[in-house]
N, C-alpha and C positions, 0 to 999 in steps of 0.2 A: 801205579807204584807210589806215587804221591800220597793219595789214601789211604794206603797201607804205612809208609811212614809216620804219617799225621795221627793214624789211630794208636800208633807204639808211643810215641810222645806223649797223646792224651791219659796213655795206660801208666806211663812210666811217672807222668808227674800226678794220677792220684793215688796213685801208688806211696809215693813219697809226702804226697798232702794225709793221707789216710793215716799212714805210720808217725807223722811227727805230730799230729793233732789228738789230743787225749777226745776222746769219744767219738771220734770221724772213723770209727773202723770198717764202716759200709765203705766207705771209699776206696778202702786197699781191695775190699772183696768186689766189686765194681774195678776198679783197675785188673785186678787178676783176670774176670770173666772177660774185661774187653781184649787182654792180651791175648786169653785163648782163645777166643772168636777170630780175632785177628790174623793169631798164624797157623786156625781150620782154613780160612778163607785163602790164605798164599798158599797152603799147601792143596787145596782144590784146584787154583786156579795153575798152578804150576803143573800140575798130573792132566790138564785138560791140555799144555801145550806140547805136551810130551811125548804123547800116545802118536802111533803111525798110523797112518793110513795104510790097509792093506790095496796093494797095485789091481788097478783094474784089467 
């Protein structure tokens, strides 16, 4: 969970570095991909905890 916070943060602020910096706009496209990597990665790990086991 930790990691996943700390990756939305990282996203969030080049996000905000990209957009107020005149020629840093790799940055916002670098923050965009790390957020969507981000919440691929929660929404796997959450569908792995979810699933039942069928009864033996």
């Amino acid at each position: 969970m930790v990691l996943f916070l700390l990756l939305i943060i990282v996203a969030i602020v080049l996000g905000i570095i990209g957009t107020a910096a005149n020629g840093l706009g790799y940055l916002l496209i670098i923050g965009i991909l790390l957020f969507a990597a981000d919440l691929a990665f929660a929404a796997r790990r959450l569908s792995r905890r979810t699933r039942r086991r069928p009864p033996r």
